[in-house]
C-alpha positions in Angstrom: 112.1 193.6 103.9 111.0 195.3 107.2 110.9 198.8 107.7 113.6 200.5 109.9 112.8 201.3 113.4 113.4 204.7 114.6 116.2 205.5 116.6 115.9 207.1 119.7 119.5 208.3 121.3 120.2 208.6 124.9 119.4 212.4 125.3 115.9 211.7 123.8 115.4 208.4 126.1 116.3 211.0 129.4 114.0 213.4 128.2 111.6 211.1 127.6 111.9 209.5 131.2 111.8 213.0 133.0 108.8 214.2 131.4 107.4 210.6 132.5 108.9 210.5 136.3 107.4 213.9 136.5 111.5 215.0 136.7 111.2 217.6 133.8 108.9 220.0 135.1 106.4 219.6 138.7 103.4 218.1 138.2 100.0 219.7 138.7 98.7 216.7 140.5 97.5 214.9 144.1 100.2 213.2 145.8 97.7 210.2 145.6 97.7 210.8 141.8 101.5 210.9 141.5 102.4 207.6 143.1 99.7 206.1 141.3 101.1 207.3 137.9 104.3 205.8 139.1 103.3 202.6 139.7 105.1 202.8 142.8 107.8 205.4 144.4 110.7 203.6 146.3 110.6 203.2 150.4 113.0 201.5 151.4 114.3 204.2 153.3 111.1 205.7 154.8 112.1 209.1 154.4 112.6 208.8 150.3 109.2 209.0 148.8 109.1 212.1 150.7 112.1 213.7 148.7 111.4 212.1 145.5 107.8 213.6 145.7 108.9 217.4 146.3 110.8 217.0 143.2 107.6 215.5 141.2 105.0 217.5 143.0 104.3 220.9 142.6 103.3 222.5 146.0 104.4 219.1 147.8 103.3 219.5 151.4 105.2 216.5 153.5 102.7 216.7 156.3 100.0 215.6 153.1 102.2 212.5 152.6 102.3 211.8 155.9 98.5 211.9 156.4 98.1 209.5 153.9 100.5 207.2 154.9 99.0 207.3 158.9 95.5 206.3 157.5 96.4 203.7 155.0 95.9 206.5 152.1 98.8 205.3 150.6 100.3 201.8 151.6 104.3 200.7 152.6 104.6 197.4 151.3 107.1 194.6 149.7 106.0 194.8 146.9 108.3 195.4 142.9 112.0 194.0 143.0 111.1 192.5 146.7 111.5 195.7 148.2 109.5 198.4 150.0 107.8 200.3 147.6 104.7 203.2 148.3 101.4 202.9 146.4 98.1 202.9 146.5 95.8 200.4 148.1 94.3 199.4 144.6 97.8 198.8 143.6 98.9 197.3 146.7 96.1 194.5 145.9 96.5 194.3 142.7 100.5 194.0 142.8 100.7 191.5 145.2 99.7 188.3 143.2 101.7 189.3 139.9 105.3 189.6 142.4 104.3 186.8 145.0 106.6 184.3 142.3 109.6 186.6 142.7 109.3 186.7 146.6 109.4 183.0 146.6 112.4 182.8 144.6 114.2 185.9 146.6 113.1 183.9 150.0 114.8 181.1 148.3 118.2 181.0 149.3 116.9 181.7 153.1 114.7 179.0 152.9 117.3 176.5 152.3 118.0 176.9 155.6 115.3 175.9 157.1 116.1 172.1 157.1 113.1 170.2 157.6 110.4 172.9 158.2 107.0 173.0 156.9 107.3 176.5 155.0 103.7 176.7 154.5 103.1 176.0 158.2 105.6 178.3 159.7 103.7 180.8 157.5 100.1 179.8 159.2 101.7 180.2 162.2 102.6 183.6 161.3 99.6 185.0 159.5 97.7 183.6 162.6 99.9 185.4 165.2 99.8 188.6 163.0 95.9 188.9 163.3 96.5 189.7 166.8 98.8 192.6 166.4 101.3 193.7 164.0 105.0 192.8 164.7 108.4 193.1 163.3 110.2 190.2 161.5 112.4 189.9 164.6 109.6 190.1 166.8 107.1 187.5 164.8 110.3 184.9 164.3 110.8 185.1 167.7 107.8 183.6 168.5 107.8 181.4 165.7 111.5 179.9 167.4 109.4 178.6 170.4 107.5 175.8 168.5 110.5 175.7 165.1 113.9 174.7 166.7 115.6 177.5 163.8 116.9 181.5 163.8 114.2 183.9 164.4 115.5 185.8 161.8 115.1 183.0 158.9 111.6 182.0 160.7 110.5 185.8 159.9 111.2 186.4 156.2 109.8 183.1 155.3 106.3 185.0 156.8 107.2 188.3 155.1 107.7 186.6 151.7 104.8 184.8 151.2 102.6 186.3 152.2 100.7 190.1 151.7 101.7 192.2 154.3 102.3 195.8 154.6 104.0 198.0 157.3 101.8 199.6 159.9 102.2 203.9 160.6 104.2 205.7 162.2 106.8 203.8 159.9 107.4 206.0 156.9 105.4 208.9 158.5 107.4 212.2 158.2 108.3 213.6 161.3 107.7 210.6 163.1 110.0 207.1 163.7 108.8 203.6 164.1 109.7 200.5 164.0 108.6 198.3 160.5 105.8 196.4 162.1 103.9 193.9 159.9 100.0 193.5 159.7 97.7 191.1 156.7 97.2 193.3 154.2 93.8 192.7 153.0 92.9 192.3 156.3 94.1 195.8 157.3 92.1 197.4 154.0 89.2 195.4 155.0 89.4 194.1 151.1 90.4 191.5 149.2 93.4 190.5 146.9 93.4 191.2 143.3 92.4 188.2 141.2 92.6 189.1 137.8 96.4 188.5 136.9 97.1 191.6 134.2 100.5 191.6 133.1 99.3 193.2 130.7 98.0 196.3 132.3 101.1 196.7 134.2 103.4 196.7 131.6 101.7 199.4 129.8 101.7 201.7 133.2 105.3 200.8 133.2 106.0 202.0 129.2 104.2 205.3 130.6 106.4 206.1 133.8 109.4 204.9 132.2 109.1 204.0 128.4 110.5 204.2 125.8 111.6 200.4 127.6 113.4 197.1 126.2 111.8 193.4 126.8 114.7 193.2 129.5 114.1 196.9 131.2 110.4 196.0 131.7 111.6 192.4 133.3 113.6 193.9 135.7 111.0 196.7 136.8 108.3 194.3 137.6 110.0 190.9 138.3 107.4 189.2 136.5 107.7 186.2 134.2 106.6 185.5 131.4 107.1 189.4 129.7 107.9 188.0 126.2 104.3 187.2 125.6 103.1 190.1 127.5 104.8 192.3 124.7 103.6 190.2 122.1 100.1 190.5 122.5 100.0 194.0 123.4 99.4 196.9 120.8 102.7 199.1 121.2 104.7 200.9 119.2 108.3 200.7 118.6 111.8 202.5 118.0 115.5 201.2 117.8 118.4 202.2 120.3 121.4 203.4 119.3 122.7 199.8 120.2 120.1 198.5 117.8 118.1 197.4 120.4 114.2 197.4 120.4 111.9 199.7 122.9 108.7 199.3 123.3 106.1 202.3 123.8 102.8 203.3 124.6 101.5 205.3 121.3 100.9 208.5 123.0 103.8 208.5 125.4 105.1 211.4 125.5 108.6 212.5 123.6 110.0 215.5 124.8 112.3 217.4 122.0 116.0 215.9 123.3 117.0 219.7 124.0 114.4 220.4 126.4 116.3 222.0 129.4 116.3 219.7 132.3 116.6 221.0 135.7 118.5 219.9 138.8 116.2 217.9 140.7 117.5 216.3 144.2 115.9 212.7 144.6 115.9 210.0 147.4 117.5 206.8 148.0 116.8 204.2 145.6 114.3 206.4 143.4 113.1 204.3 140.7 113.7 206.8 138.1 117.7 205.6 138.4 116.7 201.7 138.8 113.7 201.3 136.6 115.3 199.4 133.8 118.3 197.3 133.2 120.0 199.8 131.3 120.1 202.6 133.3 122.5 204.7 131.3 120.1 207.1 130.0 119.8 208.8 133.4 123.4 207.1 134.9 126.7 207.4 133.3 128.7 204.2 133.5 131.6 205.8 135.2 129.8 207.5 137.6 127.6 203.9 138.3 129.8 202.5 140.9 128.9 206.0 143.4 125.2 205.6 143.0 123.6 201.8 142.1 122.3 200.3 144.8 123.7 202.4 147.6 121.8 204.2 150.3 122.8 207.6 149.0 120.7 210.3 147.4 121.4 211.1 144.1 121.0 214.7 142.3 120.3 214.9 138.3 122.1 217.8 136.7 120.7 218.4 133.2 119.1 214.9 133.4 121.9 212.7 134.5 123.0 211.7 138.1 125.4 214.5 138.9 126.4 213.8 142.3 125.1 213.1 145.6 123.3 215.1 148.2 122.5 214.9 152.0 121.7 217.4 155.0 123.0 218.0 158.3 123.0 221.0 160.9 125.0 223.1 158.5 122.5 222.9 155.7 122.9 220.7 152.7 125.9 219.1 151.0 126.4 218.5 147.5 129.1 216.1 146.3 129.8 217.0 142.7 131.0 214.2 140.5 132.5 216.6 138.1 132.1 220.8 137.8 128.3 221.8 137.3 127.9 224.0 134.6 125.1 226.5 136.8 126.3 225.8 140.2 123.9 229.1 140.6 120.9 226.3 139.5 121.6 224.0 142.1 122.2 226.1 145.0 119.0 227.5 144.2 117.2 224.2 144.3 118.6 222.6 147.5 117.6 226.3 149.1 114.2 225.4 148.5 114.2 222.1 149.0 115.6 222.7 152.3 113.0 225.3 153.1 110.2 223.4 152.2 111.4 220.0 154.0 113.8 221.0 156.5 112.6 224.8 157.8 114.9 224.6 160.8 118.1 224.0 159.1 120.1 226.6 158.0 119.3 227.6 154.0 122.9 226.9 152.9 123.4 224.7 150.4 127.6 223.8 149.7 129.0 222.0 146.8 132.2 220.3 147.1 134.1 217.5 145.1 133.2 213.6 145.4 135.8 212.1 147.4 
């Protein structure tokens, strides 16, 4: 008979997710450092890495991101999920190949729309026009429409998906606005693609940034196939849910004791913290699911949970509470300094009011 698992409860999985997001207490780290520890910080709204980072980072400096952003530091790139994500160029290489299957299948359903293109050669086309100068998807389907009889728009993401791009600066440069302009990736790092196809290496810098992780959280992080075997071959250790459910671990990730106090932390749209696993309800109460998942909002984490939602304007900063904080006194304080470290020229008030 096998030995029990432990059993890990939900407060222990959030604590153990905070210390790993760097959500419990700032990291003493590089920027550079932090996103690649990560694996990669959420951009599909380019202003979000920028937030999610003051909360990781201690002493974040925005102009620092920016910097590294302008001179391809740090790259913008579909990459995890098929969306924008920030990472390093290492990463950015090394990601492509082990995601290019779940861009396919995402460009899928677009594709079939293309009735009797060449795929492959639209995408020739594309990469070839690309070398010239960096476009947007509108822009680069546009000229594609001149020699394919089809929408621009359709013409575009069948380029985007299959092959490795990144978006050129000033997109997702803080203080700055541009349009999401495409250029060849290796190309632009004047370096080639990863090779070497390691699951397994990804999977374990997964388990560190968000384990304690099921089979089916890891899947839907990394969109990669085959994770069953991954697992299988890999030497992790292992604890129960309270639903009975296996996680998988890294044997020295880190397990904070569940009554660790966590404190508020205001995040960015999309942070991966909140969509890093298929369960998400060790950081996301079901009934509060509905406000948050998949919405452009920006999310705040009272003692480790989404709280309620956050955004700025000329009169300071709003919180929506979903319900009563217990130390309103906390988050005031927070969004103050956020607001002063970010946005200097707002006013430093900070109002919490209901969620509609």
């Amino acid at each position: 008979m096998s030995e029990a698992l432990p059993v890990l409860g939900q407060r222990a999985l959030n604590r153990a997710l905070l210390e790993r997001q760097l959500l419990l207490r700032r990291a003493e780290m590089s920027v550079a450092d932090a996103v690649a520890h990560l694996v990669a910080v959420q951009a599909q709204v380019p202003g979000a890495p920028y937030l999610g980072l003051w909360s990781r980072v201690a002493g974040f400096d925005p102009a620092e991101l920016g910097k590294l952003v302008a001179d391809y530091s740090l790259i913008r790139a579909v990459t995890l999920r098929a969306t924008i994500h920030l990472t390093t160029p290492d990463d950015s290489l090394m990601l492509y190949p082990l995601v290019r299957a779940l861009h396919h299948r995402v460009f899928g359903p677009v594709g079939k729309e293309l009735v009797g293109v060449d795929v492959d050669e639209v995408v020739e086309a594309g990469l070839a026009l690309l070398k010239d100068q960096p476009m947007t998807t509108t822009e680069l389907g546009t000229l594609l429409a001149e020699r394919w009889d089809n929408k621009p728009s359709q013409l575009g993401l069948a380029v985007q998906y299959h092959a490795p791009l990144l978006q050129v600066p000033p997109r997702g440069v803080w203080g700055s606005t541009g349009k999401a302009r495409l250029a060849l990736l290796p190309e632009t790092l004047g370096r080639p693609l990863g090779t070497s196809l390691d699951a397994d290496e990804l999977v374990l810098r997964y388990l560190r940034a968000f384990g304690p992780a099921t089979t089916s959280d890891v899947r839907t992080f990394t969109g990669v196939g085959g994770i069953r075997d991954v697992v299988k071959r890999l030497d992790l250790r292992r604890f129960a849910d309270e639903k009975g459910r296996t996680l998988l671990d890294v044997h020295d990730g880190p397990l904070p004791d569940p009554e660790t106090p966590a404190p508020p932390r205001f995040l960015g749209e999309f942070d991966n913290a909140l969509l890093g696993h298929d369960d998400r309800t060790r950081i996301l109460p079901t009934q509060h699911r509905s406000k948050v998942l998949l919405l452009p909002v920006r999310p705040l984490l009272v003692d480790g949970m989404a709280a309620g939602l956050w955004s700025t304007g000329p009169d300071g900063m709003l919180v929506r509470a979903f319900e009563p904080f217990a130390d309103p006194d906390a988050v005031v304080s927070e969004g103050e300094r956020m607001l002063a470290a970010l946005w200097p020229e707002l006013p430093a008030r900070v109002r919490i009011e209901p969620h509609p």
